[in-house]
Structures are given as C-alpha cells and as structure tokens.
C-alpha positions as CSV (number, residue, x, y, z in Angstrom):
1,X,-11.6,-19.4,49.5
2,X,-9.4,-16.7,47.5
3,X,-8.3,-15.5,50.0
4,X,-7.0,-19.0,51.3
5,X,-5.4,-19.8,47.9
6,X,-3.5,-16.5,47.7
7,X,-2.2,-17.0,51.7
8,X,-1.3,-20.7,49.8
9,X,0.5,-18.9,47.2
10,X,2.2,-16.4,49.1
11,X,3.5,-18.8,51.5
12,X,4.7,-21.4,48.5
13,X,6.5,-18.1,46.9
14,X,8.1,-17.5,50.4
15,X,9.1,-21.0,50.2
16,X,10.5,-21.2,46.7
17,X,12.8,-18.0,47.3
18,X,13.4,-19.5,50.6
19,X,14.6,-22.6,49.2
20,X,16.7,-20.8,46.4
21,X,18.8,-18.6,48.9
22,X,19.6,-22.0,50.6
23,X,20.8,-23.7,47.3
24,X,22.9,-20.5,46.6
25,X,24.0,-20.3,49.8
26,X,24.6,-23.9,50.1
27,X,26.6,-23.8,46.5
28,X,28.9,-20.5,47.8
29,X,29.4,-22.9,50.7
30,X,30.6,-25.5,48.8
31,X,33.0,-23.3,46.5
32,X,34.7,-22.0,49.0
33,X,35.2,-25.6,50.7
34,X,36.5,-26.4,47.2
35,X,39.0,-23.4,47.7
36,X,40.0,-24.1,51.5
37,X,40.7,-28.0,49.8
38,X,43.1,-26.9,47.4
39,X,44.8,-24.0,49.7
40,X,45.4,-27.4,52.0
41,X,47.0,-29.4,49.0
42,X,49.0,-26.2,48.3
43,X,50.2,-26.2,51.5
44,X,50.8,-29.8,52.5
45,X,52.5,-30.1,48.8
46,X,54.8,-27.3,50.0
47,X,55.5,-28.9,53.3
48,X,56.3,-31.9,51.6
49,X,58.7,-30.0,49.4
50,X,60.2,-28.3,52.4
51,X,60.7,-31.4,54.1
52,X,62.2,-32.6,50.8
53,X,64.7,-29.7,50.6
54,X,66.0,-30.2,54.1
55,X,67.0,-33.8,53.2
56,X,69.1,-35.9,55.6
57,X,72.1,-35.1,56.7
58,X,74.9,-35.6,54.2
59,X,72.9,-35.6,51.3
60,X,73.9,-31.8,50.3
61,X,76.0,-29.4,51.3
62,X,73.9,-27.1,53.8
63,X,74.5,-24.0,51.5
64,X,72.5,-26.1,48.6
65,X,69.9,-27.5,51.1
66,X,69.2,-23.8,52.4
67,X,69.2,-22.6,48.8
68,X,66.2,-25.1,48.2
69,X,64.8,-24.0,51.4
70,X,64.6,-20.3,50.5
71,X,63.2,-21.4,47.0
72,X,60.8,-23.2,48.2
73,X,59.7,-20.8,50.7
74,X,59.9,-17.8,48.0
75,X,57.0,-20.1,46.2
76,X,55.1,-20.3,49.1
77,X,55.0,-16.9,49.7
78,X,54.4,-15.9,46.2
79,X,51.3,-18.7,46.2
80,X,49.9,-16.8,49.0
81,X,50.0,-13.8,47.3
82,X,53.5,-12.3,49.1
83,X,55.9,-10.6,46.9
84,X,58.9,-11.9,49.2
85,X,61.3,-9.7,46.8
86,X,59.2,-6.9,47.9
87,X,59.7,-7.1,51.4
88,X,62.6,-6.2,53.4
C-alpha cells in the first residue's frame, strides 16, 4: 500500500510539473503571438502610409510624393531595427 501511494504521488508530481511546462509554454506561446500581432499592425499601418504617400496622380508633385515615400520607408526600416543612414 505505500508503495502504491508514493507511485500515486510520483506520478501526480510528474503531472503537476507536466502541466506547469505546458502553461509556460502555452503563455511564451501566446506572447509571442501577441508580438507577431503587432509586427502585422506595424506593417499593414506602414503599407497603408506607403500607399498614402504615393497618392493619385496629380495630387503632388512626384519629387514630394517620393520624399514621403523615402520617409516612410526610413521609418520602416528604423521599426525593424535597420539603421537606413547606416547603410550604403
């Protein structure tokens, strides 16, 4: 009989930790879907300005609609962690 009740305990500790590395794991998960979410809005937001910055034809001159452009794309760089300044 004890040694059936510590085989029960052993396997409800096994269980327990089990269960804990799945909530962690399951929480890590979930942060990093909350990360990916907001990379996305970034980048949709950006696409949105980009699109915005072209504008139709007429609008702006082309040198003020490519100054936006390279604005907007110096943001996007810098938001992903480029240093566009730095390359070239």
């Amino acid at each position: 009989m004890v040694s059936e009740t510590a085989t029960h305990d052993e396997r409800l500790r096994d269980l327990e930790a089990e269960a804990f590395r799945t909530g962690r794991t399951l929480a890590e998960h979930g942060e990093q879907l909350a990360m990916i979410r907001e990379q996305q809005r970034t980048a949709f937001g950006n696409i949105d300005s980009l699109a915005d910055a072209i504008g139709a034809p007429g609008d702006r001159s082309i040198t003020e609609r490519l100054d936006t452009m390279e604005r907007v794309l110096f943001a996007l760089a810098r938001a992903q962690g480029i240093n566009p300044d730095a390359l070239g």
